[in-house]
Steps between C-alpha positions, in 0.01 A plus 500: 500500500400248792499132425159479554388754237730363272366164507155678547586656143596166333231347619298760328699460183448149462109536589479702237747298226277156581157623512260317326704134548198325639323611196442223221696431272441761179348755708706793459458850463538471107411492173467110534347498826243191592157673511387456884205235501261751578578705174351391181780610275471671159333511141755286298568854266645682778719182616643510122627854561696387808660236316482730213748747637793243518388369144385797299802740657753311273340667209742755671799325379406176284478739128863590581634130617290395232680776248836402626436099479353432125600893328272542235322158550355644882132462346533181356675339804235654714263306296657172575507657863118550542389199320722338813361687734085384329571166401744396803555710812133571489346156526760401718404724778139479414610072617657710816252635593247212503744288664655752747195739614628633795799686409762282513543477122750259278730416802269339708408286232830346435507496924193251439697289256845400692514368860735494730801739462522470160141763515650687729840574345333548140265755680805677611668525163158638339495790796843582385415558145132678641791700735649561187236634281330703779780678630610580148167628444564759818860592343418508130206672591642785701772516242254598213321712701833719565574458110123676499614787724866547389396539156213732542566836371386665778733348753775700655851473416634329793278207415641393171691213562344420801305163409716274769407710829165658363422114448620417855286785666209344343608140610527659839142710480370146416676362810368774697140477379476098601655580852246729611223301337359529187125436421221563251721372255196460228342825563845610371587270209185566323531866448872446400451256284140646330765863470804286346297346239323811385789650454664279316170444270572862449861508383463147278124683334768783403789268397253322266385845315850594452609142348182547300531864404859428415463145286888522389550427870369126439682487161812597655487220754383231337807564217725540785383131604536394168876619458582354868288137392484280180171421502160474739579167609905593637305789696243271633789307641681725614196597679471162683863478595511864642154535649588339859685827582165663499378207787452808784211598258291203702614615820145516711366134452620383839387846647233439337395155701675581845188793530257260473403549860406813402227462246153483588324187421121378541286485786512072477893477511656296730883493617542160367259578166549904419347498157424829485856618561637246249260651229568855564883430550523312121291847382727734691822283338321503169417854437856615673675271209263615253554876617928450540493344129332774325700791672821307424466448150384829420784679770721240294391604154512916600809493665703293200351770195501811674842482783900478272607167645833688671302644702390166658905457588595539857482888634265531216209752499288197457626249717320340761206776384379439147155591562602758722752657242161527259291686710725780528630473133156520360239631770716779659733533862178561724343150410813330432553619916166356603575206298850461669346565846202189432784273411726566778180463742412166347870313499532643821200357598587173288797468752238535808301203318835275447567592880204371644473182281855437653336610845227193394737243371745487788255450811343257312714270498871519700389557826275209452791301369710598832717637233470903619438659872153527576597883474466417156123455493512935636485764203769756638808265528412353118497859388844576696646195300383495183557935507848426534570229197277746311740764571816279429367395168447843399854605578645154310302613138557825632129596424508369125152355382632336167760316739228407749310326216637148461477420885150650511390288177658204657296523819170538323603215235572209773185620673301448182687155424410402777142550478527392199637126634210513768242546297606210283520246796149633606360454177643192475415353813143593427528294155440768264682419182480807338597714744779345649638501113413866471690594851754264432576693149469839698757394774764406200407834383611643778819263575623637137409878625660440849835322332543745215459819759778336737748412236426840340546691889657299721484759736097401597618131582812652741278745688260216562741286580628703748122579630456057556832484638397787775162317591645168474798583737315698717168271507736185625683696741125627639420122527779397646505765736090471591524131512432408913219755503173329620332514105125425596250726467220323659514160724161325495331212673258258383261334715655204594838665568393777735357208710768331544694801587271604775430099659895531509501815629323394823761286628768814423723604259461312178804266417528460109726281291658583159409233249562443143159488347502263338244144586625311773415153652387489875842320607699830320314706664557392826843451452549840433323590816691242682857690374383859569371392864877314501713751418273819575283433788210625471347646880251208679443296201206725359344503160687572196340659159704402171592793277543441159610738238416420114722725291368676222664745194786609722554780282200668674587713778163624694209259553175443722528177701223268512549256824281156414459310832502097456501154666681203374727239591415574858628841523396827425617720265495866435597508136540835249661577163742862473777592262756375728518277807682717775312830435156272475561359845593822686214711384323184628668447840410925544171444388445192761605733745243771428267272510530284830688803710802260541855454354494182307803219459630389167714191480719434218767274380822553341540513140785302372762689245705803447374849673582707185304210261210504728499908530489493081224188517287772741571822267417304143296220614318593865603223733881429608577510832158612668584516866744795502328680260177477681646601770653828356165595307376471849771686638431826273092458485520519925785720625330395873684159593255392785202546230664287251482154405646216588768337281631157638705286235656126594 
C-alpha cells in the first residue's frame, strides 16, 4: 500500500468517525436526539414510551431484586417504593421540568446555583454518578436480557451458561447500531413498549385468577409473614429499612425530563416560555409513574404468592425473570417465548435509551468546559468509548444483574437527590413556603434512601467513584492540555470601537497597548504610554488604542467577545470582557487583523513573580503572565508567522 492511499484511507476513516461534529450539541442520531427546528416533535404519549422503555423494562428484573431484597415482605416494600416514587420523585421532576424545559434536566439546575469552579466541579461529580447509572442501565440491561434467552426452554444447549458473552454481543450489537446511525427511535419504542405491556397485562390477569382460584395461596403467605414477623407494625418497618434496595424501580425520571425536546407543545410556545411542553411533559411523567406503580405492585404481589422464594436465589429459575418465569409456568412455552423475546427487545432497547442520554449529557457540557476534545461533541468516538467501559464492566460482574444492582441504584439515587436539592433552592428562592418544606422533606427522603443503599452495597458508591475519578482526571488533563487554544467563538464590534479601528487603520497597522482595566486618571494613562513608547518603541509616534480585558467566571472556557469602543482620560480605549485575559486578547488581535487587512502590534509589560505561580494564576484564575501566553495562543491559532500579530513586551 502507497503512502498516499494509506493516508487517503485514514483520512476516510476519520471523516467518517467525526461526522456530524459541527452539529449542535444533542443532535445525534438517537433516541435522545434534539428535534431539528423545522420538526414539530411528538404527541407527549408516544414520548412516554421512549422514556418508557428504559423505565418500564425493569419490570424485567425489579419482582426478582425486589424478591431477593425484602423475601416475603416484596409487596409491602414496594408499597413504600411507589408511594416514593407519587409523593416524591414525581413532583420533583414535575419542578424539573418547569425549571429545566429544554432537556438539560436536574444538573443544569444545580449548574445555575454555584459559580465559579465550585459549579463546574459539582457538575462533574453529578455526570459521574449519571455515567454511573446509565452505563449500568446498558450492562444490567443486556445482562437480563441474556438471563431471558439462556433460560428459555427453547434455547440450544451450547447457550446455557452463556449470559457473560451473549450479554457482550448485545453490548456490541448496541455499539454497532449507534455507529452506523440509528434513527426513528419513537416509531420504534412505541410498538415495543405498547407489545411489552400487553403482555405482561396478560401474564399478571392470569397470575391473579390463579391466586384467586387457589385462596390457600394468600393464606399460606400471609402465615409465612406472620411466623418470619411479630406483628404488622415490625413488618412495616422492616419495610422502610429494606425498601431502598428496590430504588432502580424509579429508574426513568431523569429519562424522563432529558426527552423533553422531544414532546410536542402548543402552537404559542416560545424557547424561553414552552408551556405546552412543560404541561405535556408533567402528563407524560405522571401517567408513566402512575402506569410503573400499578404494574409493580401487582408483578410484586404475583411473583411473592405464586414463585418458592429459592427460586429467587442466584442461578435460580426465577432470577432476574420473575415475570418471565410465570408466563411459561402458567400460560405455556410458546407465549412464555414471545414473552421472553418482548423483554429481551425492550432492555435491549433500554440500553440504546441509556446510550443516547449519555450521547446527550456529555456534549453538553465537557467540551464546553474545555474539559474533553472537541471530538467529543461527534457521536462515533462517544460510542467507541463508552462501548468499551460497557464491555469491561460486564466482564468485572461477569454479566450478573443482582451484582449490577447497587451501582445502578446508586446512580439513579444521587441523580434524584439531587433534583431533589434543586428543586428546594428553586422553590425557595421563589418564596414558596410550602413547597420548599415539602421538597426539602422529599430530599431527606432521599438522603436516608441514598445512605442506607450505600452502606447496605458499597459496591454502587466504588463504581461511581471510580466513574468521577475518570472524568475528573481526565476533564483536568483536557483543560490543561486545551488551555492556549484561541476559546472565542465570535469577536464583535460595537459602533464606537470599529471606528476607531478603521481612523487608526488609515495611518497603518494599528499599535495597541495592554492595560489593566481598571479606571485610570489622565496622568496614568499617559504614563503608561510614555513607558511602552520608552522601552518598546512604537514605529513614527502613531496612535495607540488601549486594550483592556475585564475578567469574568474563569471557569468558563468558550465565549463571544463583545469589543465596547470608548474615550476617556484622553485616550482611547478598546475595552472587552472574556473568561481569561490572554486567550481574550488574541482572538482580538486575529480579529483586528481580519478586519483592517493588516498585522496589528500588541505591547505588554512584564509581570512581576514566579513563572510556575503565574502559569497556575492563568490556569485557575485567567490572568498571570499575559504576554507569553498571548503570544503562544497566537502562535497555535496562526501557524503563518508573517500573518501573525505583533507581540512587543518592555
Amino acid at each position: 500500500m502507497t503512502e498516499q492511499s494509506a493516508g487517503a484511507r485514514s483520512g476516510r476513516w476519520r471523516a467518517w468517525l467525526l461526522e456530524g461534529l459541527s452539529e449542535q450539541t444533542a443532535r445525534h442520531p438517537g433516541p435522545h436526539a434534539a428535534p431539528a427546528p423545522a420538526q414539530e416533535g411528538h404527541r407527549w404519549w408516544r414520548v412516554m414510551c421512549l422514556t418508557g422503555v428504559d423505565y418500564f423494562s425493569t419490570l424485567g428484573y425489579q419482582p426478582g431484586i425486589a424478591a431477593l431484597a425484602a423475601g416475603l415482605l416484596s409487596p409491602l416494600a414496594t408499597l413504600v417504593l411507589i408511594a416514593l416514587t407519587l409523593l416524591g420523585a414525581l413532583p420533583v421532576y414535575r419542578r424539573v421540568a418547569h425549571e429545566s424545559p429544554h432537556g438539560e434536566g436536574s444538573i443544569a439546575m444545580l449548574e445555575r446555583l454555584l459559580s465559579w469552579w465550585s459549579g463546574k466541579i459539582l457538575v462533574l461529580v453529578l455526570l459521574g454518578f449519571a455515567a454511573t447509572d446509565f452505563m449500568i442501565t446498558i450492562t444490567l440491561s443486556a445482562a437480563d436480557a441474556a438471563a431471558h434467552v439462556v433460560e428459555n426452554p427453547f434455547a440450544p444447549e451450547w447457550m446455557h451458561g452463556g449470559n457473560e458473552w451473549i450479554t457482550l454481543v448485545l453490548v456490541g450489537a448496541l455499539g454497532a447500531v449507534f455507529l452506523k446511525g440509528f434513527r426513528e427511535a419513537i416509531g420504534i419504542a412505541v410498538p415495543l413498549v405498547a407489545v411489552y405491556l400487553a403482555l405482561n397485562l396478560v401474564v399478571l390477569a392470569v397470575s391473579a385468577e390463579e391466586i384467586l382460584s387457589h385462596p390457600v395461596r394468600i393464606t399460606d403467605w400471609t402465615t409465612a409473614l406472620r411466623a418470619e414477623h411479630s406483628s404488622p407494625w415490625v413488618m412495616v418497618g422492616v419495610a422502610l429499612v429494606v425498601f431502598p434496595k428496590l430504588a432502580l424501580g424509579m429508574s426513568g425520571f431523569e429519562t424522563g425530563v432529558a426527552v423533553m425536546p422531544q414532546v410536542k407543545g402548543d402552537a404559542g410556545d416560545t424557547y424561553a416560555e414552552p408551556r405546552g411542553r412543560i404541561r405535556d411533559t408533567r402528563r407524560l411523567l405522571t401517567t408513566a409513574a402512575l402506569i410503573m406503580s400499578c404494574f409493580l405492585l401487582l408483578s410484586s404481589l404475583a411473583t411473592t404468592i405464586l414463585i418458592p422464594q429459592k427460586d429467587f436465589d442466584s442461578g435460580g429459575p426465577a432470577n432476574g425473570r420473575a415475570l418471565a418465569y410465570l408466563a411459561h409456568e402458567h400460560l405455556g412455552q410458546v407465549f412464555g417465548t414471545v414473552y421472553d423475546a418482548s423483554t429481551i427487545a425492550i432492555l435491549w432497547f433500554a440500553g440504546a435509551s441509556a446510550l443516547a442520554g449519555l450521547l446527550n449529557l456529555v456534549p453538553r457540557y465537557l467540551p464546553r468546559y474545555g474539559m474533553a476534545p472537541e471530538w467529543a461533541r461527534a457521536v462515533r468516538p462517544l460510542v467507541l468509548v463508552f462501548m468499551t467501559t460497557a464491555v469491561l464492566i460486564t466482564l468485572w460482574f461477569h454479566a450478573n444483574v443482582d451484582a449490577q444492582s447497587g451501582a445502578y441504584a446508586t446512580g439513579v439515587l444521587v441523580l434524584m437527590l439531587s433534583a431533589a436539592f434543586a428543586s428546594t433552592v428553586a422553590v425557595h428562592r421563589r418564596r414558596h413556603r410550602r413547597a420548599t418544606l415539602g421538597f426539602g422533606a422529599i430530599t431527606a427522603v432521599f438522603a436516608y434512601t441514598l445512605v442506607a443503599n450505600v452502606i447496605e452495597r458499597p459496591d454502587g458508591i466504588r463504581i461511581a467513584g471510580i466513574f468521577i475519578f475518570a472524568i475528573l482526571v481526565t476533564s483536568f488533563g483536557s483543560r490543561v492540555h486545551r488551555a492556549f487554544e484561541l476559546r472565542a467563538a465570535e469577536v464583535t464590534f460595537d459602533d464606537t470601537a470599529a471606528r476607531f479601528v478603521d481612523e487608526a487603520a488609515r495611518r497603518g497597522p494599528l499599535q495597541l497597548i495592554a492595560n489593566e482595566p481598571q479606571e485610570h486618571t489622565t496622568r496614568a494613562y499617559r504614563a503608561k504610554e510614555g513607558e511602552q513608547r520608552e522601552h518598546t518603541p512604537i514605529p513614527g509616534g502613531g496612535p495607540v488604542l488601549f486594550l483592556e480585558v475585564f475578567l469574568r467566571d474563569s471557569s468558563d472556557f468558550t465565549a463571544d467577545i463583545a469589543v465596547r469602543g470608548d474615550k476617556k482620560h484622553g485616550v482611547r480605549r478598546l475595552r472587552i470582557s472574556g473568561p481569561t485575559v490572554p486567550n481574550s486578547i488574541a482572538a482580538v488581535l486575529l480579529a483586528l487583523r481580519d478586519r483592517t487587512g493588516q498585522v496589528p502590534h500588541a505591547y505588554f509589560s512584564w509581570t512581576e513573580g514566579s513563572p510556575v505561580s503565574q502559569l497556575a494564576r492563568f490556569l485557575v484564575f485567567g490572568d498571570g503572565e499575559v504576554a507569553p501566553v498571548t503570544r503562544e495562543v497566537l502562535r497555535r491559532a496562526e501557524p503563518d508567522p508573517a500573518q501573525r500579530p505583533r507581540v512587543h513586551v518592555g
